[in-house]
C-alpha positions as CSV (number, residue, x, y, z in Angstrom):
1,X,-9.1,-20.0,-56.8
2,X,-8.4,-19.7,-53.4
3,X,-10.3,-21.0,-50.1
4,X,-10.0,-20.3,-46.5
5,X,-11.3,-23.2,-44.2
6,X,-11.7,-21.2,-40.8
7,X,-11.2,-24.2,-38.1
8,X,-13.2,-24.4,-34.4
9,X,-12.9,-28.0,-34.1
10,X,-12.4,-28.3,-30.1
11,X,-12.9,-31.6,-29.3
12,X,-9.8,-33.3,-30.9
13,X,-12.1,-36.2,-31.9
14,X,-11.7,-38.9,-35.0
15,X,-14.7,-37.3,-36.8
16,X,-13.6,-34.2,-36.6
17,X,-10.3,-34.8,-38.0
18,X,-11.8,-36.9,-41.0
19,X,-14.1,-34.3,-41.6
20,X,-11.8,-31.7,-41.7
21,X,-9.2,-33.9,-44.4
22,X,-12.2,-34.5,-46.2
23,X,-13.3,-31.1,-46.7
24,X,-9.9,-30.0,-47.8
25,X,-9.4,-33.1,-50.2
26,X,-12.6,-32.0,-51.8
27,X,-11.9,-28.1,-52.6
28,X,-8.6,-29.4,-54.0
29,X,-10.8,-31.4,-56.6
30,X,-13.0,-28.5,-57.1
31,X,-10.0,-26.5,-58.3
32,X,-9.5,-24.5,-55.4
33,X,-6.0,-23.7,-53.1
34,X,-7.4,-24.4,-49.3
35,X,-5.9,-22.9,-46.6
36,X,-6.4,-24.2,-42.6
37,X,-6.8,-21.6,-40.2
38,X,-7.2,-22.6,-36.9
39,X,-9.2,-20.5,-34.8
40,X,-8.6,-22.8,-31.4
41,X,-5.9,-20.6,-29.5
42,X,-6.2,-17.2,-31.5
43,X,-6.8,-14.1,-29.3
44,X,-8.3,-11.4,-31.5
45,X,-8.4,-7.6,-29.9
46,X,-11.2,-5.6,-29.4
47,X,-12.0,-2.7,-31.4
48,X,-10.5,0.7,-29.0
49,X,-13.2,2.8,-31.1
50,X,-10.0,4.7,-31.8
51,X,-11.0,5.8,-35.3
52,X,-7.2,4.9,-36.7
53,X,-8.8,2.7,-39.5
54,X,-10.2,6.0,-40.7
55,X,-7.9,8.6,-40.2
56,X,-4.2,6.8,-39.3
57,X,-4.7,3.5,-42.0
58,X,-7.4,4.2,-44.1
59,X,-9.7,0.5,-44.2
60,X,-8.0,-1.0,-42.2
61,X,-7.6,-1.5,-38.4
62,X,-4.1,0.4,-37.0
63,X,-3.4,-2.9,-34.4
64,X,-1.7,-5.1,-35.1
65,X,-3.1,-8.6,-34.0
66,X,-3.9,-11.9,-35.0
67,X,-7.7,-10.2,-36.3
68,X,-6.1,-8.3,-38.9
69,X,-4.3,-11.5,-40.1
70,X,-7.6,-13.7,-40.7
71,X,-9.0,-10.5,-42.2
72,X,-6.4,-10.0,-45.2
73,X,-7.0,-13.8,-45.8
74,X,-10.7,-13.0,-45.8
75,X,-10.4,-10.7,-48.2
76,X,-8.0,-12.4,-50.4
77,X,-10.5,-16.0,-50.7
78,X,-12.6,-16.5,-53.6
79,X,-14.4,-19.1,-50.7
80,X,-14.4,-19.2,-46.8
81,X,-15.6,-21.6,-45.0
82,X,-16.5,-22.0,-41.4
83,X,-15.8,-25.4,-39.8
84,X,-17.0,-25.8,-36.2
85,X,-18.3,-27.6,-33.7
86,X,-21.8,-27.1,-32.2
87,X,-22.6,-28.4,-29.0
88,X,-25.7,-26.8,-27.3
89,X,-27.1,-24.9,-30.0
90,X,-23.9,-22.8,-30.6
91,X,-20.6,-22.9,-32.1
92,X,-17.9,-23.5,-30.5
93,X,-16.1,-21.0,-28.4
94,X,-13.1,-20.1,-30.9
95,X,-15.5,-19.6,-33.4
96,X,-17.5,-17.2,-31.8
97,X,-14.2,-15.6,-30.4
98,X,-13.6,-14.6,-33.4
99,X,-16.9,-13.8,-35.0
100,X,-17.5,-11.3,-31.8
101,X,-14.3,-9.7,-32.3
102,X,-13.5,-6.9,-35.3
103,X,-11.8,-9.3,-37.3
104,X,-14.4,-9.7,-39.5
105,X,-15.2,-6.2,-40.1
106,X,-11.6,-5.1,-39.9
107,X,-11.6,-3.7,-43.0
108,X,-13.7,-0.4,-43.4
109,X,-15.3,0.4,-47.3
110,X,-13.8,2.6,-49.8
């Protein structure tokens, strides 16, 4: 089975570190093939509303960016799992980077 550990740890401490190694250690013993992504650093595009996942690539989005990527990996995961900071109420800013962008709905229904 496979697992995608989506990463927006920012603040580069100890914790977050262990936390991370122990999350990974522990879907390995639960049978499952993780995979890091780190989200710090990862510039998704915007949807252009240019209708190209419809009519040019059917389900999927026609530019090609770093969105598309995390989405095929999305897709692909039996599990994904979202590691992030929260300071303030909120995640951190590479996690919601990425959830505001199309790269989670990158791919359009059948």
């Amino acid at each position: 089975m496979k697992a995608t550990v989506r990463s927006g740890l920012v603040w580069g401490t100890e914790d977050e570190a262990r936390v991370s190694r122990e999350l990974v250690d522990r879907l390995g013993q639960q049978g499952y093939a993780p995979e890091q992504v780190d989200l710090v650093g990862i510039k998704p595009g915007d949807c252009r509303a240019c209708f190209g996942c419809w009519n040019v690539t059917p389900g999927e989005c026609c530019r090609r960016d770093t969105a598309g990527k995390l989405a095929g990996k999305a897709a692909g995961a039996d599990l994904i799992v979202l590691l992030a900071s929260v300071r303030f109420g909120s995640f951190s800013a590479p996690v919601e980077k990425v959830g505001r962008s199309t790269s989670t709905r990158r791919r359009v229904p059948p």
